[in-house]
LOGURO-465026 format. One line per 5 residues: for each residue x, y, z of N, C-alpha, C, O. Coordinates in nm, 2 decimals, decimal comma, padded with zeros to 4 digits, always signed. Atoms other than C-alpha are relative to their C-alpha. Layout:
X Y Z X Y Z X Y Z X Y Z  ...
END
This chain:
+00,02 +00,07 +00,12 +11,10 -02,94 +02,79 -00,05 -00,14 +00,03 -00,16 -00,18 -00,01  +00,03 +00,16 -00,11 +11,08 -03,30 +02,98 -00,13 +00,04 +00,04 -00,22 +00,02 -00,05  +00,15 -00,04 -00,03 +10,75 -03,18 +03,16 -00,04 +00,01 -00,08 -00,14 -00,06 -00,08  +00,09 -00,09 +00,11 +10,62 -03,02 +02,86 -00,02 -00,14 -00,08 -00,14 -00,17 -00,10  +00,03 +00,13 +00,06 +10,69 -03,37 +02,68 -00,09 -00,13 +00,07 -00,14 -00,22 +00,00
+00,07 +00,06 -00,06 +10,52 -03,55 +02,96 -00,19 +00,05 +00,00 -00,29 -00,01 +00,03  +00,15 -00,07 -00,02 +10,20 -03,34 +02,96 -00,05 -00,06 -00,14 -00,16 -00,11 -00,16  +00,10 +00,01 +00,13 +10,17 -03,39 +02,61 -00,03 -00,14 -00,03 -00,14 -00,16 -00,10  +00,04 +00,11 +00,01 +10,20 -03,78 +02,61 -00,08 -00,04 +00,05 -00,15 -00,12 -00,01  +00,14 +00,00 -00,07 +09,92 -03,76 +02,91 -00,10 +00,00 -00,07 -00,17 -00,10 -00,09
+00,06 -00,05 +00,09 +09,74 -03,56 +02,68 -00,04 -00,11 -00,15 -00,14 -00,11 -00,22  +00,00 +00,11 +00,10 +09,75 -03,82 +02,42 -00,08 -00,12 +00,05 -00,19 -00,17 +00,00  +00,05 +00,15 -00,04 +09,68 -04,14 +02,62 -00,18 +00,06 +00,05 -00,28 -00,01 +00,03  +00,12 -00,06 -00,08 +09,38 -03,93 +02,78 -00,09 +00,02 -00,10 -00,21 +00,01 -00,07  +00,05 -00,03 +00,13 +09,26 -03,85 +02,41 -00,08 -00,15 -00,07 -00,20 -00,18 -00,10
+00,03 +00,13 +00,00 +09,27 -04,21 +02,34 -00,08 -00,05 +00,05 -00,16 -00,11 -00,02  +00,07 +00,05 -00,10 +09,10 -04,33 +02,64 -00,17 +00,06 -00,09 -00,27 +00,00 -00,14  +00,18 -00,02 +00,04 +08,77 -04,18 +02,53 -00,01 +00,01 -00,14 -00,12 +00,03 -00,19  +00,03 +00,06 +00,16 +08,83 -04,25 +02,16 -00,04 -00,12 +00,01 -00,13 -00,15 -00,06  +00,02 +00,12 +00,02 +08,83 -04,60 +02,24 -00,15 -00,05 +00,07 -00,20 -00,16 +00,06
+00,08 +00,07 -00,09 +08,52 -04,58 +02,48 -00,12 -00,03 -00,10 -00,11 +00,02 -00,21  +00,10 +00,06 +00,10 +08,18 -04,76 +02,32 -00,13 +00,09 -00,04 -00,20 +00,08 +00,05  +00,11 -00,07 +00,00 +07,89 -04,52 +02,19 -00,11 -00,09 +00,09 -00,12 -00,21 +00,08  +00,15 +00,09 -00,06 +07,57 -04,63 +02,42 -00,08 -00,09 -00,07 -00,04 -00,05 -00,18  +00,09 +00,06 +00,08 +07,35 -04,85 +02,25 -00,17 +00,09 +00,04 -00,23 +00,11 +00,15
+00,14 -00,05 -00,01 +07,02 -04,70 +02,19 -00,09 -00,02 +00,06 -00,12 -00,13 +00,00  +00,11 +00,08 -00,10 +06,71 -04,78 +02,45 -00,11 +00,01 -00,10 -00,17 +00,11 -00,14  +00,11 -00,05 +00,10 +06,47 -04,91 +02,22 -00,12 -00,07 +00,11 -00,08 -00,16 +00,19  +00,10 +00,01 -00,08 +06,13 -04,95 +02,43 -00,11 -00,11 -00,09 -00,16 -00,12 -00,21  +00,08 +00,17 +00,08 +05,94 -05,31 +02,39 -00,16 +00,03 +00,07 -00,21 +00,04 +00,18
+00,12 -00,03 +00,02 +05,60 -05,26 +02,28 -00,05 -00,05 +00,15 +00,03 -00,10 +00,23  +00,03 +00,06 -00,12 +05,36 -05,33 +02,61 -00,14 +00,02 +00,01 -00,18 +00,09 -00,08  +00,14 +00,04 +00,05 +04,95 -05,38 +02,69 -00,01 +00,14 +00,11 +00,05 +00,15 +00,22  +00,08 -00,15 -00,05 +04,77 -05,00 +02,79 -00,15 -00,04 +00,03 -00,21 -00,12 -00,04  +00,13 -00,01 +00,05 +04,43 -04,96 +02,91 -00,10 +00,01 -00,09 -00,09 +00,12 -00,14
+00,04 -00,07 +00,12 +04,21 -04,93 +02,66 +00,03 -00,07 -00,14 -00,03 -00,04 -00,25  -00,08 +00,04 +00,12 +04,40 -05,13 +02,42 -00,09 -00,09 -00,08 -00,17 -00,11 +00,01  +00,07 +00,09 +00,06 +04,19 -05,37 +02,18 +00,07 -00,12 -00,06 +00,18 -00,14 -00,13  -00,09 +00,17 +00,04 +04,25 -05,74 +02,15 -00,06 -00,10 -00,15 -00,14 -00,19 -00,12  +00,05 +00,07 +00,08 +04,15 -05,90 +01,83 +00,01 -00,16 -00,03 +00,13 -00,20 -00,02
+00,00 +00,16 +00,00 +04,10 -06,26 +01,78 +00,03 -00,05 -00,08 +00,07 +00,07 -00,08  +00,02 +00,07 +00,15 +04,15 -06,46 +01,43 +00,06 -00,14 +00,00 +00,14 -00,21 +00,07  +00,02 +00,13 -00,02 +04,14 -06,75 +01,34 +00,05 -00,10 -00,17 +00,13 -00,01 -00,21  -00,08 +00,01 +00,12 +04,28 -06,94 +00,96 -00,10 +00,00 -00,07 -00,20 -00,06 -00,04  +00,09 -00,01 +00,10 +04,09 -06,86 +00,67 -00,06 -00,15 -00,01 -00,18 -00,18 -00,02
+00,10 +00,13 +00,07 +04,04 -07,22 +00,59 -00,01 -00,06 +00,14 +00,07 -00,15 +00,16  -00,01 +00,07 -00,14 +03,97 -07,32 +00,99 -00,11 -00,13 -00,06 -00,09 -00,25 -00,04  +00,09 +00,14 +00,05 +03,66 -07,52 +00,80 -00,08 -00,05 +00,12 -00,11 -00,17 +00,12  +00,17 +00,09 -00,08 +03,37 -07,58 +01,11 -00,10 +00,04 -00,05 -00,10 +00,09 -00,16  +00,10 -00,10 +00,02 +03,06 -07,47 +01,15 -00,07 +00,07 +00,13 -00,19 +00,07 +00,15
+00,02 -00,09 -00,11 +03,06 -07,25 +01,46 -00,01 +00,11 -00,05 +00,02 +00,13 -00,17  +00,04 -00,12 +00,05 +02,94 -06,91 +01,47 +00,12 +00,07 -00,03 +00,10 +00,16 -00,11  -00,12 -00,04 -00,02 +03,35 -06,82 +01,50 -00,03 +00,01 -00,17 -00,07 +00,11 -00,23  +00,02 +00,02 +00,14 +03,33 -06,96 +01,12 -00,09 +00,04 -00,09 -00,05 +00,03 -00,21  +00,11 -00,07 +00,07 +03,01 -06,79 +00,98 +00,06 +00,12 +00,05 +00,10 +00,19 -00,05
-00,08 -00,15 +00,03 +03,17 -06,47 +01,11 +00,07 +00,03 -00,07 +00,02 +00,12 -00,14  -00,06 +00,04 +00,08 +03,46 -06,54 +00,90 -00,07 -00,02 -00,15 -00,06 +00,07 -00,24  +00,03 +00,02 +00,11 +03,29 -06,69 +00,63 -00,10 +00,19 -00,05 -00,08 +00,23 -00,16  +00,09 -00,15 -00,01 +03,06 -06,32 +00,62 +00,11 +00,10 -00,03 +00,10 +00,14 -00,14  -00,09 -00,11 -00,03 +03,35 -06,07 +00,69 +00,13 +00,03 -00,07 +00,19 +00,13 -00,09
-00,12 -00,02 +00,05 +03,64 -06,22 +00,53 +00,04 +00,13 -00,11 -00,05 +00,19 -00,17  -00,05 -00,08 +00,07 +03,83 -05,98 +00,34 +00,11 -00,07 -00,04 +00,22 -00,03 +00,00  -00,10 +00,11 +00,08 +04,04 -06,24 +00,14 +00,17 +00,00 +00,08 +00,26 +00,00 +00,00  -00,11 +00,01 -00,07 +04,35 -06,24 +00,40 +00,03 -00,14 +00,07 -00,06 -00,22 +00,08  -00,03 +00,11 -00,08 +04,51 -06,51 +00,58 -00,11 -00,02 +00,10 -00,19 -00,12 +00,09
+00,06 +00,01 -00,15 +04,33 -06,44 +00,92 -00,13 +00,06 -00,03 -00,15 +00,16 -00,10  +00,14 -00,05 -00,03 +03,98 -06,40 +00,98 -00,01 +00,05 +00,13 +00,00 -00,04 +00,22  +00,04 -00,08 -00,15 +03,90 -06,17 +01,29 -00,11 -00,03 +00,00 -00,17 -00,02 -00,10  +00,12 +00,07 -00,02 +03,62 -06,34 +01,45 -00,04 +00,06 +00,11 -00,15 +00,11 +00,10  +00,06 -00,08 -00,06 +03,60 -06,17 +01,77 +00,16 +00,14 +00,06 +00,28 +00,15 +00,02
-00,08 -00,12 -00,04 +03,76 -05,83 +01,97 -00,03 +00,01 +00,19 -00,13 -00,03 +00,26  -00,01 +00,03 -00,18 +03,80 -05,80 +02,35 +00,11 +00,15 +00,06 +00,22 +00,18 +00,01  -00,03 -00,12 -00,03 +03,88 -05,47 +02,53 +00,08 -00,07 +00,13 +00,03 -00,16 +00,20  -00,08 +00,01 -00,09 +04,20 -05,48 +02,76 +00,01 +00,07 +00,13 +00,02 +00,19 +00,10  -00,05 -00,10 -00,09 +04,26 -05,32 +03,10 +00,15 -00,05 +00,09 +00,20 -00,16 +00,11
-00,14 +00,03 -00,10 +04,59 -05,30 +03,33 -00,07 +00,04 +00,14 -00,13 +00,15 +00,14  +00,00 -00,04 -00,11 +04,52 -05,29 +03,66 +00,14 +00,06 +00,08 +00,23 +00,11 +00,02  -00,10 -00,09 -00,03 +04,76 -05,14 +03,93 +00,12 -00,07 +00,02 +00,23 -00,03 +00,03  -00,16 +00,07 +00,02 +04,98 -05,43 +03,95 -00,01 -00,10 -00,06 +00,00 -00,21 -00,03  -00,06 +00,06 +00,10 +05,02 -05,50 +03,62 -00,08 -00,14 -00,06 -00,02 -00,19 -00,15
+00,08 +00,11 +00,05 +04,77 -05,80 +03,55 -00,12 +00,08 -00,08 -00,21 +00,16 -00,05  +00,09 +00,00 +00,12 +04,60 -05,79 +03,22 -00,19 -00,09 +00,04 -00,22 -00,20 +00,09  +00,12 +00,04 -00,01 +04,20 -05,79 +03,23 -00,07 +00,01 -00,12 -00,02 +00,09 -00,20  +00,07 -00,02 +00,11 +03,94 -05,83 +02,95 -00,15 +00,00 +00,02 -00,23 -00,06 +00,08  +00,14 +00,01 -00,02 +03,65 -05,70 +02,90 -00,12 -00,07 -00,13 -00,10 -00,01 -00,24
+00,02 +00,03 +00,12 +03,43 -05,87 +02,63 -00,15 -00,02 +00,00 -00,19 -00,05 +00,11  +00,14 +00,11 -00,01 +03,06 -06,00 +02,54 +00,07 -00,12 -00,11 +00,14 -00,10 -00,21  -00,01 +00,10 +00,06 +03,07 -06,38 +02,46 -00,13 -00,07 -00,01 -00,21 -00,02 +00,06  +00,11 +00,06 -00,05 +02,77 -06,64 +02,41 -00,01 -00,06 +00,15 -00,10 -00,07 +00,23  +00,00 +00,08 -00,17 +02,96 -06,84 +02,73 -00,04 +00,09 +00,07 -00,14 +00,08 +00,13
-00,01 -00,11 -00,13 +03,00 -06,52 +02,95 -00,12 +00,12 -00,02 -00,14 +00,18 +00,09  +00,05 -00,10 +00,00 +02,75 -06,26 +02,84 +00,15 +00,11 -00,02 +00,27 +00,08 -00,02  -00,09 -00,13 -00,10 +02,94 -05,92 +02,91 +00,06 -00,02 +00,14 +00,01 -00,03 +00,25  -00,11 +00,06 -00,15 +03,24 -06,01 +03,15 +00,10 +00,05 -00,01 +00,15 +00,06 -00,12  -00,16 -00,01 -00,08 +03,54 -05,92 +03,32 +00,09 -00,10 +00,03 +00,06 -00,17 +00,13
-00,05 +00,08 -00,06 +03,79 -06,14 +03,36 +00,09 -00,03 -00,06 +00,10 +00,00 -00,18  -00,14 -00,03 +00,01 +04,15 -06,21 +03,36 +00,02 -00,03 -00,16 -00,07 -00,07 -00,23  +00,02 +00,05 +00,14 +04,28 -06,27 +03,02 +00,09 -00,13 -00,05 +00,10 -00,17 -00,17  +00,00 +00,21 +00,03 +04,42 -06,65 +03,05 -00,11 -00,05 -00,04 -00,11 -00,15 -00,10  +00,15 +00,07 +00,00 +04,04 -06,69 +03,05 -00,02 +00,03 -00,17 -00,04 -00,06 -00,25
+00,09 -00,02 +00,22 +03,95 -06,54 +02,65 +00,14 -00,10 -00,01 +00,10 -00,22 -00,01  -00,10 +00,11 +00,08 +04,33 -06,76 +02,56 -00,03 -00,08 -00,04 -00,04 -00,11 -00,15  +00,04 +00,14 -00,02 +04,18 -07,07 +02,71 -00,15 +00,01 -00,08 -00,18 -00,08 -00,16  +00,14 +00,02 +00,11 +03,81 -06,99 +02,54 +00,03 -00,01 -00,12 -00,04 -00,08 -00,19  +00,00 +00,03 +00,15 +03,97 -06,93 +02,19 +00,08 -00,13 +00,00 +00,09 -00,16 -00,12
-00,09 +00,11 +00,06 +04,20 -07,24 +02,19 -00,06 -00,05 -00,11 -00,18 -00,06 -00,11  +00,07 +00,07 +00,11 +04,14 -07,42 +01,86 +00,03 -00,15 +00,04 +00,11 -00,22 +00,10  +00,04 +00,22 -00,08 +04,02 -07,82 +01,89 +00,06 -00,03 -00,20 +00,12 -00,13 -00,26  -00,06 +00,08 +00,18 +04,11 -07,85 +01,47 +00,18 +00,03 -00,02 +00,21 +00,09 -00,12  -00,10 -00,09 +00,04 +04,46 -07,76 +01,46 +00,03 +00,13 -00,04 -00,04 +00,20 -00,11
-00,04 -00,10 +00,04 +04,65 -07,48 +01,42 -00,01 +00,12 +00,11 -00,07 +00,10 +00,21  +00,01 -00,08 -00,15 +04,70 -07,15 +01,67 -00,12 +00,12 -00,04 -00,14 +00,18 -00,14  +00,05 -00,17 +00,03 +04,47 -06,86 +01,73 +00,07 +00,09 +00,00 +00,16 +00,09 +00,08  -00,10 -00,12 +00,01 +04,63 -06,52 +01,62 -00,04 +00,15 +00,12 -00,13 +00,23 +00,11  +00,06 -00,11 -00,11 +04,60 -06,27 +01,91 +00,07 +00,13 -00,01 +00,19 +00,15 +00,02
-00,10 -00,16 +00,03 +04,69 -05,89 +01,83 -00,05 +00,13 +00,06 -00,15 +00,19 +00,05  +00,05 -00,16 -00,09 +04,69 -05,58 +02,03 -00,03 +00,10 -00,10 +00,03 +00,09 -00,21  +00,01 -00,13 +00,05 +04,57 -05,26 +01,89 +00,02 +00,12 +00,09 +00,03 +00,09 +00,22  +00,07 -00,12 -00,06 +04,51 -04,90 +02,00 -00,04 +00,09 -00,07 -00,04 +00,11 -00,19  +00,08 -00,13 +00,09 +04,36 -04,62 +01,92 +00,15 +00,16 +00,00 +00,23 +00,20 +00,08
-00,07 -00,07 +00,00 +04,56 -04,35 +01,77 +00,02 +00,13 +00,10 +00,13 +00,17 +00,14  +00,07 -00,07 -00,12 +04,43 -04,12 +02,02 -00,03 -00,05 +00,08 -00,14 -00,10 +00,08  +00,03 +00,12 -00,11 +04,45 -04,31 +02,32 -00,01 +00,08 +00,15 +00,00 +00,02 +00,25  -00,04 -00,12 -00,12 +04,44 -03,99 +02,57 -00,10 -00,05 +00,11 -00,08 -00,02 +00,23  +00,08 -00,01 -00,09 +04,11 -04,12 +02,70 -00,10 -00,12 +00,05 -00,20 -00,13 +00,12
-00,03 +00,13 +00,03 +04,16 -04,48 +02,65 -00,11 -00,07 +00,14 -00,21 -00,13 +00,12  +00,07 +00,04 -00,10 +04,05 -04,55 +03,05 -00,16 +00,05 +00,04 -00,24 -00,02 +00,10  +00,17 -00,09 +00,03 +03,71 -04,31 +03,03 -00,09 -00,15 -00,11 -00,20 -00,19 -00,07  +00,10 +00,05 +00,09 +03,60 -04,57 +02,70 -00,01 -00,18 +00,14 -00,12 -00,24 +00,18  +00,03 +00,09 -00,12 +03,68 -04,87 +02,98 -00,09 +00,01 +00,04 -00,18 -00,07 +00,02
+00,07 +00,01 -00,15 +03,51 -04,74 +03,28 -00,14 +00,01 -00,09 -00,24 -00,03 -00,03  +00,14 -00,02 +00,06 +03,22 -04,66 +02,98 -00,04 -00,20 +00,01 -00,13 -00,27 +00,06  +00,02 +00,19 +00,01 +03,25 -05,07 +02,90 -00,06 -00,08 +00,14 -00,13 -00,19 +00,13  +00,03 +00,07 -00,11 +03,19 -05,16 +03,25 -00,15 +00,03 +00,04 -00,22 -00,05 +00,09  +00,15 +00,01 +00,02 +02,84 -05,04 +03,25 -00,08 -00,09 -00,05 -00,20 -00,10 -00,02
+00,16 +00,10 +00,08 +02,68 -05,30 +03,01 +00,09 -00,15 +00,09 +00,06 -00,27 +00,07  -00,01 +00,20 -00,08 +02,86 -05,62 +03,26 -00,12 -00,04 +00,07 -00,22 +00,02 +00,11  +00,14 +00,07 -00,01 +02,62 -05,83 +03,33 -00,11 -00,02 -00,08 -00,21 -00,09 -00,05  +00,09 +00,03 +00,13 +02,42 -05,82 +03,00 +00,01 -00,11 -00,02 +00,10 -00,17 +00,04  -00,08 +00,10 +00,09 +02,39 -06,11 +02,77 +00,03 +00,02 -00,08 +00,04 +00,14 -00,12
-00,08 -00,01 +00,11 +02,52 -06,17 +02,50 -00,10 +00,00 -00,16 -00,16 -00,10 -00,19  +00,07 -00,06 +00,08 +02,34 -05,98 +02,17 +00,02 -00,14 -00,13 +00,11 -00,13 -00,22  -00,03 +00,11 +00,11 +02,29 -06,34 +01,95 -00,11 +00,09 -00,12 -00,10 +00,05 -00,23  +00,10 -00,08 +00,12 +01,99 -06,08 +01,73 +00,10 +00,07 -00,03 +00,07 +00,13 -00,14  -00,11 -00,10 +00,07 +02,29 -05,89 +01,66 -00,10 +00,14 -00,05 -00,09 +00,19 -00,16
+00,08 -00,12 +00,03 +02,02 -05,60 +01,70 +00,04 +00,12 +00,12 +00,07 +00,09 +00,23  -00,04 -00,09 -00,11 +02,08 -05,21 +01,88 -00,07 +00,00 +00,10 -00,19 -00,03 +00,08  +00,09 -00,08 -00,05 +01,96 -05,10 +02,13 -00,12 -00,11 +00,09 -00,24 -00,10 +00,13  +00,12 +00,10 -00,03 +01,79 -05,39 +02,26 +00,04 -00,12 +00,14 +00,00 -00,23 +00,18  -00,04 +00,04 -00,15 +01,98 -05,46 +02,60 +00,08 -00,09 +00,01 +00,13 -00,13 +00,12
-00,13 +00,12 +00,03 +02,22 -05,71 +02,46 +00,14 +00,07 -00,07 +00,14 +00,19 -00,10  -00,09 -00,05 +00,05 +02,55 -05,65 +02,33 +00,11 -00,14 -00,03 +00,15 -00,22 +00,05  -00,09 +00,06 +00,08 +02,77 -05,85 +02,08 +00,16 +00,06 +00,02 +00,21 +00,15 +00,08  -00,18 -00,04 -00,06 +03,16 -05,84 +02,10 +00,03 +00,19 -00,07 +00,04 +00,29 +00,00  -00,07 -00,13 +00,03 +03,25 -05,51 +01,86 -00,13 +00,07 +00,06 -00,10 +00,17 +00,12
+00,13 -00,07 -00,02 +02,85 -05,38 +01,94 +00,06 +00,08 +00,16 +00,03 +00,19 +00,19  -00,02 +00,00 -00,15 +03,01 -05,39 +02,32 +00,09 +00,14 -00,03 +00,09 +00,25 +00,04  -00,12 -00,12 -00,01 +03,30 -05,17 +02,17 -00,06 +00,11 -00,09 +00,00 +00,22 -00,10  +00,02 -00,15 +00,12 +03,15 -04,93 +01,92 -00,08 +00,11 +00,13 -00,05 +00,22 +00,16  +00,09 -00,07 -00,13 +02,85 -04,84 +02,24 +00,11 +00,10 +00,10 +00,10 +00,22 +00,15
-00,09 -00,06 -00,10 +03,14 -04,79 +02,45 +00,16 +00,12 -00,03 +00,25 +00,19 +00,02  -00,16 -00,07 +00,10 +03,44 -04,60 +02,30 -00,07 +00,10 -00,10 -00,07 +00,09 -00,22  +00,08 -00,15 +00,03 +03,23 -04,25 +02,25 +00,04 +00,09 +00,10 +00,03 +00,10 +00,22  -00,09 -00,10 -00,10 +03,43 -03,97 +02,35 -00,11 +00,13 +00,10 -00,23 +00,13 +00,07  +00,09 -00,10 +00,02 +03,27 -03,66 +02,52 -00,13 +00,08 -00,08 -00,24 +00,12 -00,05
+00,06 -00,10 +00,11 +03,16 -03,48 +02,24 -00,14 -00,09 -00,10 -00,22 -00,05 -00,18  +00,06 +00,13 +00,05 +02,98 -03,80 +02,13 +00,05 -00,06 -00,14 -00,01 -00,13 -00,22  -00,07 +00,04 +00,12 +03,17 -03,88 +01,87 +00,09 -00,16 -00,02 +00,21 -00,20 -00,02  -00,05 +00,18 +00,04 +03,18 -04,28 +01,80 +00,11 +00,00 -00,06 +00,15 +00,07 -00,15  -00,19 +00,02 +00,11 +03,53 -04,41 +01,70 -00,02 -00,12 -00,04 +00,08 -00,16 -00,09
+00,05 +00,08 +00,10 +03,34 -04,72 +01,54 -00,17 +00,02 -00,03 -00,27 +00,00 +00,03  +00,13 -00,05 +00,05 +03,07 -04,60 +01,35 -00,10 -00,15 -00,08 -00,06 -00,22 -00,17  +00,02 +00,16 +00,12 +02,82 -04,93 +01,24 -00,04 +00,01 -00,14 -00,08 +00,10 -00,20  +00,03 -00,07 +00,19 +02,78 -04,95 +00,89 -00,14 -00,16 -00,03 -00,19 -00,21 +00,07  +00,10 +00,08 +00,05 +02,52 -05,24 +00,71 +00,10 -00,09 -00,01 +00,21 -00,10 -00,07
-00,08 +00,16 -00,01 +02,60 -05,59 +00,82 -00,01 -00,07 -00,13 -00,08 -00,03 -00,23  +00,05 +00,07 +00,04 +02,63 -05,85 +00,64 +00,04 -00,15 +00,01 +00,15 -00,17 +00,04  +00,02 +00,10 -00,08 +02,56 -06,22 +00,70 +00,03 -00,11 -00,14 +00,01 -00,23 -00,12  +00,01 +00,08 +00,07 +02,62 -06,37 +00,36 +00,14 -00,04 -00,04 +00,23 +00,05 -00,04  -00,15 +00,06 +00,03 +02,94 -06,62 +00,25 +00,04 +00,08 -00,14 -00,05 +00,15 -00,19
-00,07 +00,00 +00,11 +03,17 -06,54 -00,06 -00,13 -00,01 -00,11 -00,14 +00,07 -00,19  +00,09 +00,06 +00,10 +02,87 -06,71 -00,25 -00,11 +00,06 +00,00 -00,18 +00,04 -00,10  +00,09 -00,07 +00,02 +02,62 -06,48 -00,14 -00,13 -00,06 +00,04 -00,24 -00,02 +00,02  +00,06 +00,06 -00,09 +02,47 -06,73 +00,06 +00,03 -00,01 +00,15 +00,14 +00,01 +00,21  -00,01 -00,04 -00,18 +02,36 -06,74 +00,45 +00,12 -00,17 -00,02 +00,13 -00,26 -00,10
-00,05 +00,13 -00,05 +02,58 -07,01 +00,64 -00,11 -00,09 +00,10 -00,18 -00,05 +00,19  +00,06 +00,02 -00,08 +02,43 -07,26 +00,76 -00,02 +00,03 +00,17 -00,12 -00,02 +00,22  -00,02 -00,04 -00,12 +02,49 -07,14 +01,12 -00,07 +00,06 +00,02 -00,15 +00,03 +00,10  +00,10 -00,02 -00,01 +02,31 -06,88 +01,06 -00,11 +00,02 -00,01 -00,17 +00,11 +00,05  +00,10 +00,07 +00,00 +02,02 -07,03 +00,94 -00,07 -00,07 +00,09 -00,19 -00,05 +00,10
+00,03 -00,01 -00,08 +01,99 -07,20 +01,21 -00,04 +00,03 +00,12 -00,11 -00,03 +00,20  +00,04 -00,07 -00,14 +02,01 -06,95 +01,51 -00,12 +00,08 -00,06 -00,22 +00,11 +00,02  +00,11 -00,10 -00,04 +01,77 -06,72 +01,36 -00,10 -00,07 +00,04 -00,17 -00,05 +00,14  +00,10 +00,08 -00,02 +01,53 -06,99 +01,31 -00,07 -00,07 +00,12 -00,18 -00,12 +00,13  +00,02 +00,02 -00,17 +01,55 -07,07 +01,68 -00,01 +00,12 +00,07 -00,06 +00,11 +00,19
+00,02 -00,15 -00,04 +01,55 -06,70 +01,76 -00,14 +00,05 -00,06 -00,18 +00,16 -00,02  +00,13 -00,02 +00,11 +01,22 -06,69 +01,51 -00,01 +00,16 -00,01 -00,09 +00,24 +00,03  -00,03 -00,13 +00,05 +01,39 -06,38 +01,36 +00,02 -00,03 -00,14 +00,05 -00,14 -00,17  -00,08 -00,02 +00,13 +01,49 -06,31 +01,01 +00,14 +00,07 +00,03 +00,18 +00,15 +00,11  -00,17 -00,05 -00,02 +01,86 -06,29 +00,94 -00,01 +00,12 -00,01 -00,09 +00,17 -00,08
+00,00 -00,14 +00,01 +01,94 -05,92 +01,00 +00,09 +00,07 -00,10 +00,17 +00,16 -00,06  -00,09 -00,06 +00,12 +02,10 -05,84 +00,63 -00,02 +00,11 +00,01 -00,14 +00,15 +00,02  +00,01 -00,15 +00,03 +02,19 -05,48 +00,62 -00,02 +00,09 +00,09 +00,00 +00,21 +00,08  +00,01 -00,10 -00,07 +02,10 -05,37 +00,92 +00,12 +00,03 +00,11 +00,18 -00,06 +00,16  -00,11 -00,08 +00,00 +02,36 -05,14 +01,07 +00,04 -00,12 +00,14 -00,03 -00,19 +00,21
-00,07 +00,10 -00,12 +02,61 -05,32 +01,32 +00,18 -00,01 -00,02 +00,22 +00,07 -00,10  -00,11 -00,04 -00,04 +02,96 -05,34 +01,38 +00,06 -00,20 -00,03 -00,02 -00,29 -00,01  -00,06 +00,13 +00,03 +03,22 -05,69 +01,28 +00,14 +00,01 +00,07 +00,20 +00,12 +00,10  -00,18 -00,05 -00,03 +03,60 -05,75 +01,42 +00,07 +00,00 -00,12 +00,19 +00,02 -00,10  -00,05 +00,00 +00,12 +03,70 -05,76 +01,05 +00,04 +00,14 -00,03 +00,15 +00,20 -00,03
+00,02 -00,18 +00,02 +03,62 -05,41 +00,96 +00,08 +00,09 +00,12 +00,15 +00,20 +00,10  +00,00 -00,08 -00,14 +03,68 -05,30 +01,35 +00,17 +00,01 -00,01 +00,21 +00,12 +00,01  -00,17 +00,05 +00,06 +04,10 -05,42 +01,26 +00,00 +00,06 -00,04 +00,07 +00,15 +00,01  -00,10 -00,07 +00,15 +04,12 -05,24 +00,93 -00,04 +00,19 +00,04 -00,03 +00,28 -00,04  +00,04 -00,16 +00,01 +03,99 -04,88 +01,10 +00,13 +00,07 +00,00 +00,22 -00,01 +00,04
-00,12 -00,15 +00,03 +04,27 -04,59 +01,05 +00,02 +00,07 +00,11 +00,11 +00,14 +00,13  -00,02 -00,06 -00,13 +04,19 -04,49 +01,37 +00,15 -00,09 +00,11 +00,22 -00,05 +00,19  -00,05 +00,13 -00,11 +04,37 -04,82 +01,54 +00,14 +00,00 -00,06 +00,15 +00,05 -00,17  -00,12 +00,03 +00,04 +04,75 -04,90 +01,50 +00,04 -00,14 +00,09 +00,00 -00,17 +00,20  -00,07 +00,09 -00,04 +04,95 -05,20 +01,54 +00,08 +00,00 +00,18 +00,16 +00,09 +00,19
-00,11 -00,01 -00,10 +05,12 -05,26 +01,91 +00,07 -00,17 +00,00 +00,18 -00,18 -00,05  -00,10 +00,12 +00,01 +05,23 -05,66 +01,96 -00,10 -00,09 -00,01 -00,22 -00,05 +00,01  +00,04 +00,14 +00,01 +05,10 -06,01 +01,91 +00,01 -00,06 +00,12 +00,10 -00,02 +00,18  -00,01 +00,05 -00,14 +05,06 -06,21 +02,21 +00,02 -00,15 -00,03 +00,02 -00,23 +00,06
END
C-alpha cells in the first residue's frame, strides 16, 4: 500500500512537470529580399521640383500619398549581397550593388524616399526573368520612352524582361500618358522632347512604376 502510494505521488509530480512546461512559441519567418524581387521607388505626392522624378509623378499619380517614380530589379548573389539591376539617365542599364540606387534616390528637399519590395506571385522563375534583364546592360537609358528602339527605360527594362517561356508578358504596356492632373504636359517634359526634336509620345503604349505597383500579379514583401 506504501509503494502503491508512492508511485502514485510520482505519478502526480510527473503529471505536473509537463503541465507546467511552456507551449513553443511559434517560428514566425521575417520577410527577406529573393531574386527576382522588384524594388519600387516613391517619392511624396507633394515632393514639388521639377525633375523628371516629378513629371513622372505628376503624370501617373493615382491620388495616394506616394508616387512611384522609378522600379529596379533585385538579385541575391551567393553570399547574400543584394544587387540591382535598373535603367537610369546616370547609369544607362546597370548592375550594381544596391547602396548605389539608396544613395541616387536620396532626396535634397526633405523628407525620405519610400523603398518597397515586391514579387511576383509566381515567382518559380524569378532568376530566368534576371538572367533575361542582363542582356540589355550596357544600353542607355530610353529618354524617347519609345519600343524597340535599343534603349530601355526603368519599367520598359522590366516589362521586355519578365517574359516567361511561353511568351507571356507579366507587364503588359498599355497607352502612356504624359499629362498632369490638369491635363497639361509638365514642363519637364516640354523641354526634353524639344531637345530630343520629338513630340511628346501621348498614348503610345509603354509601361510606368505607378501602374507596374498596383498589378495583381505582384504582392507585398518589406520596406527597406
Amino acid at each position: 500500500m506504501k509503494r502503491t502510494l508512492q508511485i502514485s505521488l510520482l505519478a502526480l509530480m510527473l503529471l505536473a512537470g509537463f503541465s507546467c512546461k511552456k507551449t513553443p512559441a511559434p517560428v514566425v519567418e521575417t520577410p527577406h529580399v529573393e531574386t527576382g524581387d522588384l524594388l519600387f521607388v516613391g517619392i511624396p505626392m507633394d515632393y514639388g521640383d521639377d525633375s523628371m522624378a516629378q513629371a513622372i509623378a505628376d503624370a501617373t499619380s493615382s491620388g495616394d500619398t506616394t508616387n512611384f517614380i522609378h522600379t529596379a530589379i533585385l538579385e541575391v548573389d551567393e553570399q547574400g549581397a543584394i544587387w540591382v539591376i535598373d535603367a537610369t539617365i546616370r547609369r544607362g542599364v546597370d548592375r550594381h550593388p544596391l547602396d548605389t540606387l539608396l544613395s541616387d534616390f536620396t532626396l535634397h528637399r526633405g523628407g525620405r524616399a519610400t523603398f518597397e519590395v515586391m514579387r511576383l506571385r509566381d515567382n518559380q522563375h524569378a532568376a530566368t526573368y534576371v538572367e533575361q534583364a542582363k542582356e540589355f546592360l550596357g544600353e542607355n537609358y530610353d529618354e524617347y520612352f519609345m519600343t524597340f528602339n535599343g534603349r530601355h527605360y526603368c519599367t520598359e527594362l522590366i516589362s521586355d524582361a519578365y517574359v516567361d517561356a511561353d511568351g507571356h508578358q507579366w507587364f503588359v504596356p498599355v497607352p502612356m500618358n504624359f499629362k498632369n492632373k490638369e491635363g497639361e504636359y509638365p514642363s519637364y517634359w516640354v523641354r526634353l522632347f524639344e531637345k530630343l526634336g520629338e513630340p511628346i509620345p501621348q498614348g503610345e503604349l509603354g509601361t510606368n512604376p505607378q501602374d507596374m505597383h498596383a498589378s495583381p500579379d505582384l504582392i507585398h514583401v518589406l520596406f527597406l
